[in-house]
N, C-alpha and C positions, 0 to 999 in steps of 0.2 A: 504494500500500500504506500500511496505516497508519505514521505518523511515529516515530520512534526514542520509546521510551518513557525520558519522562523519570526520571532519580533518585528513590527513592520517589513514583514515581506509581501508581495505580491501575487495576487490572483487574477489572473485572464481568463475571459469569457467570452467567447465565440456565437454571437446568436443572441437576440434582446426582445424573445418573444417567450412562452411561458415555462419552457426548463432553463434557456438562459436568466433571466431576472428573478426569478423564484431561487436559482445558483448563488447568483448577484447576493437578495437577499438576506437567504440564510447565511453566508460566510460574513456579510458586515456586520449581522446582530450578535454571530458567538465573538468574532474578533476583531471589536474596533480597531486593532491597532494594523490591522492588515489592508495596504490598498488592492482594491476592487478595480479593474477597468474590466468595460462591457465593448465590445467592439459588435456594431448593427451595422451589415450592409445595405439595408431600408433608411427611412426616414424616421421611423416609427417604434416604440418597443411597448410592451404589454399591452397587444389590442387581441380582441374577439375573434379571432379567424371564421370560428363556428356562427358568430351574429350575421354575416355575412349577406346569405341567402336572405335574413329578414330588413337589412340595410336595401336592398336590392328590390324587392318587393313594395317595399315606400310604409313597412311596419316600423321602422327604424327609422330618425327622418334625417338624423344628423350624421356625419363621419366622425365626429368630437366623440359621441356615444357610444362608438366602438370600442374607443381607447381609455383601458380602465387605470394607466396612471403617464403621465408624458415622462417624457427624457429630464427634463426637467424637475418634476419632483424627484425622481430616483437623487439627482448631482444635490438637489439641494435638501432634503429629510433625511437619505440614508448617507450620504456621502461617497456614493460609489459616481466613479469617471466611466457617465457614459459617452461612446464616439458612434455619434449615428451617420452615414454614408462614407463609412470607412470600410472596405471589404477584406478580410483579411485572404491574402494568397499563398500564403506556405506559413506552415508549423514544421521545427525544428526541435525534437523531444531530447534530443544529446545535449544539443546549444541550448536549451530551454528559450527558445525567441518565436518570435512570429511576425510576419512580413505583412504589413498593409499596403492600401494606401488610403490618405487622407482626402476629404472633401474635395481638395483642389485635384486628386491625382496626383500628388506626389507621391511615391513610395518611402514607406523605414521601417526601423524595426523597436520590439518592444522586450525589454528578457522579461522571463515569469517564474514563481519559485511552483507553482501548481496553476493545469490548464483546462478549464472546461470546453469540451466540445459539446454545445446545443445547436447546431447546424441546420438542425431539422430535415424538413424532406421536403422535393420539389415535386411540382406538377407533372406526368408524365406529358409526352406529347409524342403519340406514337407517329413514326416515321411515313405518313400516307401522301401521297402527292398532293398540293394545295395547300398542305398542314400551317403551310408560315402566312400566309394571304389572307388581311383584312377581315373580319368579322368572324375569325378561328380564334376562338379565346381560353384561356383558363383562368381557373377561379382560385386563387391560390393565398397571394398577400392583398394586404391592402390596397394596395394599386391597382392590382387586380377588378377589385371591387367596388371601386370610386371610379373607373373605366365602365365598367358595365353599367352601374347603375346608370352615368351619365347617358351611355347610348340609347338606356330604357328609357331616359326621361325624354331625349330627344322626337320620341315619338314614330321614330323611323324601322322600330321590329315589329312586322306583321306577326311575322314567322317564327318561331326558334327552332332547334333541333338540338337536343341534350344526347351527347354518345355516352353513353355510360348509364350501369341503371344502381349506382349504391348509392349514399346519404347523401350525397351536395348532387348527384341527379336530381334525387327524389323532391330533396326540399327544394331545390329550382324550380323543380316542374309546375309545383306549387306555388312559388314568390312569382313565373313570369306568365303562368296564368291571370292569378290574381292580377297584372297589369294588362289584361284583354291581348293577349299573347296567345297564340295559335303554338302548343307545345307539342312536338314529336319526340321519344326518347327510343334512343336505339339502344339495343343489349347485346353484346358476344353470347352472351351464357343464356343458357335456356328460362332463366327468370332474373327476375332484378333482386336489389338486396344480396348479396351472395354470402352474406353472412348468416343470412335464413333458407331454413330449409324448404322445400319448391312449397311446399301444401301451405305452408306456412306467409310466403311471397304472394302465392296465388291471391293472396286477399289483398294486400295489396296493389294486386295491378287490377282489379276491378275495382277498388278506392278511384285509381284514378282514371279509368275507363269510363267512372261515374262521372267523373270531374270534367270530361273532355279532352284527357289527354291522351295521344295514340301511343301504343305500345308496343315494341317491334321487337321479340327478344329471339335469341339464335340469329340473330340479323347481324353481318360484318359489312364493314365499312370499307370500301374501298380507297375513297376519294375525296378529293374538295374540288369542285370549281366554279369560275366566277359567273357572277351572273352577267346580263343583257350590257352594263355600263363599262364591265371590265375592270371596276375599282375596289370589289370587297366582295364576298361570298356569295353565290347564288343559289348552290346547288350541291348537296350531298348525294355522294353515288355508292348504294349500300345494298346488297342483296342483288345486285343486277340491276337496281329501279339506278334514276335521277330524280329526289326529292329537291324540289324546293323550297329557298330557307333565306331566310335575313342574316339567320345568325346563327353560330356553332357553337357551345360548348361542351368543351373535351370536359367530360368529368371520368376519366377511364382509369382514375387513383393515381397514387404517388408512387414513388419512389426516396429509400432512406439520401441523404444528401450528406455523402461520404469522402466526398474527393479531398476534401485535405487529409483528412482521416488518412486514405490510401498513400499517399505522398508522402505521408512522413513515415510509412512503413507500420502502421498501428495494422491490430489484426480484425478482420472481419467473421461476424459470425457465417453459418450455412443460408442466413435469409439474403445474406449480401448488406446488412446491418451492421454496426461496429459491436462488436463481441464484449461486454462488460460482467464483471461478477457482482454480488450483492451491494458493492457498495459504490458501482457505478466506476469500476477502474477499469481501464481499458490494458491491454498489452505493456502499454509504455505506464510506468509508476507513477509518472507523475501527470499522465493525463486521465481524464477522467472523460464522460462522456453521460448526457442525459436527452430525453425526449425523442423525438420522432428520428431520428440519426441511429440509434441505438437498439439493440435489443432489450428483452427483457423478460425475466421467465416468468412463467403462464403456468399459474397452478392449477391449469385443467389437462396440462398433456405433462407438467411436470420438467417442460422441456425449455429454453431459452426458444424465443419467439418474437415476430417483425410485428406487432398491430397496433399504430399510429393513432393517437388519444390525448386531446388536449389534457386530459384528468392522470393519464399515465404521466405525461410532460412532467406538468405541476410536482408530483411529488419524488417522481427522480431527479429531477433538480435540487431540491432540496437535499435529498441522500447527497448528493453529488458536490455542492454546497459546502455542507457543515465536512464530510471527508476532504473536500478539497486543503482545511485548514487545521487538519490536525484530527478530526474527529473519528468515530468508530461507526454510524450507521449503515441501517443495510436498507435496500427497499425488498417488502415483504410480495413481491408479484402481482401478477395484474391476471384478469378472466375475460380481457377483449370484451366488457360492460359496456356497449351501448344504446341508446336510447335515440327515436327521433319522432316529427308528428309531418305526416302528409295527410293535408286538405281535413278529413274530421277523423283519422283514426290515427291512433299510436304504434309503435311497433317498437319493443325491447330485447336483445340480445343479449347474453351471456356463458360464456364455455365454450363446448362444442355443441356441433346439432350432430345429427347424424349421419352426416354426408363429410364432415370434417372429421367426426371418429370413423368412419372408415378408410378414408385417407389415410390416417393415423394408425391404423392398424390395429383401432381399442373397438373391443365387441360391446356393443350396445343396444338397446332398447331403448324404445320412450313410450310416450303416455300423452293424450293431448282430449282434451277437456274443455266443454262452453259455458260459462257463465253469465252475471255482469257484476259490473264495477261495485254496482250500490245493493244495498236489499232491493228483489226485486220488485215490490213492488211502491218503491222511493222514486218521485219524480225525477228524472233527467239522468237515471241511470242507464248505462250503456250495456251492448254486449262485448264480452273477452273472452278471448281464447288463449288455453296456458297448454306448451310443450315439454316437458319434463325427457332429457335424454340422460339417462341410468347405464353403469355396470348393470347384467340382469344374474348374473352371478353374488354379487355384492349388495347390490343397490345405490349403491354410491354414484353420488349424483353427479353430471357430467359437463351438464349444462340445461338453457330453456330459453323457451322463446315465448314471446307476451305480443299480442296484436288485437287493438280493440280501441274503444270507444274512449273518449275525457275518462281520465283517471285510470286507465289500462297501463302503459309503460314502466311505469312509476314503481312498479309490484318488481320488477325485473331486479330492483336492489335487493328482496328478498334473498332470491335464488343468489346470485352472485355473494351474498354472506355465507349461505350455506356451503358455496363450492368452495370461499376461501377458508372453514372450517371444515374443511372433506368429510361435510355431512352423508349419511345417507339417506334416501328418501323419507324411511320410518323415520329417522330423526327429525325430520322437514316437517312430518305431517303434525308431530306431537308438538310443535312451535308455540306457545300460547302467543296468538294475533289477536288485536282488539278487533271490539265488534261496537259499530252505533250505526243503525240506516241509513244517513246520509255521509258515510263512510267506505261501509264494505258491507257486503253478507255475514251472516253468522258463522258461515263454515267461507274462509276467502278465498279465492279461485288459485292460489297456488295451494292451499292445503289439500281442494280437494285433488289437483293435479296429483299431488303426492301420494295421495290414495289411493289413486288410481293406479299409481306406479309401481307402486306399496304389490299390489296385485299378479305383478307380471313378473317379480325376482323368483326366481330358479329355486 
């Protein structure tokens, strides 16, 4: 692990969004005497990347409201030096230095006594002809997103077309309907969400089949080309068809953003990840690495794992942070926990489904059950559906999926405490959960899940 940080030594920090500054953070409140620089190749550090899709939609109104603290308060409340439009270009783990350059474009160098890597991860943009051409966008930083919205407000997208069908699809498809936007969304995979299992998805793509927006899934993309003026997008050529379209976006997921990582010889995990252990150290001792750049193990396969979370960010940083300056934490793993809402229904994830434990090579079962949210019969209660995926040998729970009505996602932190306690389902089902009618049912739609599950172990 890295060596006890010396008495005013120095900390560098690579990345000024939520495991960089969260890094930032914690190393200034254990060790004032230690200086902090942040180095952000943006303009911008701790803003919402996930508000985004609702900036966009005109839920949001401001860009201020994105940004939950400026560069500014960090230099002036915490006392940490941050360098916003500084990119850094090589790390140097022998030398302990790293090479930027500053606002103007000058380049120099900085030494460091311990180095966080929060790097995070970029946009893909797969390699299809037209890819670079005017109205092919991605949704990525903020600029990103202060771009779009501007082109929505301009008034000029009949059309859109979203390639991609997982969470910043989805809630697109949602934010540029809501703007009287004619949305198409294409899929590679034979349903959208791919972190849900198909039966599970299904319900979702009639959420927005209801909504009006078309759904194209096992559909590949071949192309971009212009339209009729010649000056920006006109036409996506996918299946064989030419769809017409105002506007692209690639939502087809990330990738970890590792290249300085690699350059200075740091080791990468199997996802293509930078390979960290408990307490966020990479290869080299004195660098450390957190958030979307990084692995991290996944106490549903038991294994180090790539799955990108603003809420994973947040708290490896922190591990990553207080070790940077002497400290001994670990971070405790992550269950890939997420949650989102398209048009009126919710959909939560956690573990594995059952199409990721086969992959995985873990035998499983599951259980899948309809309720609603509220006593049934309490005004404005919904229906919910819960997936419970179990060892059937064991019982031990693997994972679940939650898709339903106001107040259905929500239930998905359940499951996700149980996996991180390797509950088994009888465990789950004996839970004592509260009960009041404009709450939940008596018996709550993960319990009864678990009973059901309860049923099928070996």
């Amino acid at each position: 692990m890295p060596s006890a940080m010396r008495e005013g030594g120095r900390l560098v920090v690579i990345g000024g969004v939520a495991a960089g500054m969260s890094a930032a953070s914690r190393a200034r409140r254990l060790r004032p005497d230690v200086e902090v620089v942040v180095f952000e190749k943006g303009g911008d550090v701790s803003y919402g990347a996930c508000l985004m899709p609702y900036f966009i939609s005109g839920q949001i109104e401001k860009r201020e409201d994105l940004i939950q603290y400026h560069a500014d308060f960090f230099r002036r409340e915490r006392g940490i030096d941050v360098r916003l439009n500084s990119p850094v270009t090589a790390v140097d783990p022998r030398r302990k230095t790293v090479t930027f350059r500053d606002p103007a474009g000058k380049e120099d160098h900085l030494d460091f006594d311990a180095l966080v890597l929060a790097t995070g991860a970029r946009a893909f943009k797969p390699p299809l002809p037209g890819v670079g051409m005017p109205g092919v966008v991605t949704l990525r930083s903020l600029a990103d997103g202060e771009a779009l919205r501007q082109t929505i407000d301009s008034g000029t997208v009949r059309r859109a077309t979203i390639v991609g069908g997982g969470y910043i699809g989805m809630e697109m498809a949602e934010g540029l309907t809501s703007r009287r936007v004619e949305v198409t969304v294409l899929e590679l995979l034979p349903h959208v969400l791919s972190t849900f299992d198909a039966d599970m998805a299904a319900l979702v793509e009639k959420e927005l089949a209801d909504k009006g927006v078309r759904v194209r899934t096992s559909t590949e993309v071949q192309g971009f080309e212009p339209g009729k003026s010649g000056d920006g997008v006109g036409y996506v050529v996918a299946g064989g068809q030419r769809l017409e379209t105002d506007l692209v976006l690639l939502a087809v997921g990330v990738r970890p953003n590792v290249s300085l990582a690699e350059s200075a010889g740091i080791e990468l995990g199997a996802s293509g990840a930078i390979k960290v252990d408990a307490r966020q150290i990479t290869s080299e001792p004195s660098v450390l690495a957190a958030g979307d750049c990084c692995e991290a193990y996944n106490v549903a396969t038991g294994k180090a794992g790539w799955i990108p979370l603003g809420t994973t960010a947040n708290k490896q940083g922190r591990v990553a942070g207080e070790n940077a300056v002497g400290g001994n934490a670990r971070f405790g793993g992550m269950a890939g926990t997420n949650a989102t809402k398209i048009f009126d229904l919710e959909a939560g994830q956690t573990g594995l489904t059952e199409q990721a434990a086969k992959r995985a090579g873990v035998r499983a079962e599951s259980a899948k059950i309809k309720s609603t949210t509220l006593a049934h019969v309490y005004p404005g209660t919904n229906a919910i559906i819960v997936k419970l995926v179990f060892e059937p040998d064991t019982g031990r729970l693997l994972g679940g999926q939650i898709v339903g009505g106001r107040g259905a996602a929500k239930r998905i932190d359940t499951v996700a405490t149980a996996l991180h306690a390797r509950m088994t389902v009888g465990e789950l089902e004996g839970i004592d959960m509260s009960y009041a009618p404009p709450l939940s049912p008596v018996w709550d739609p993960v319990l009864i899940a678990a009973r059901q599950s309860g049923k099928k172990i070996s």
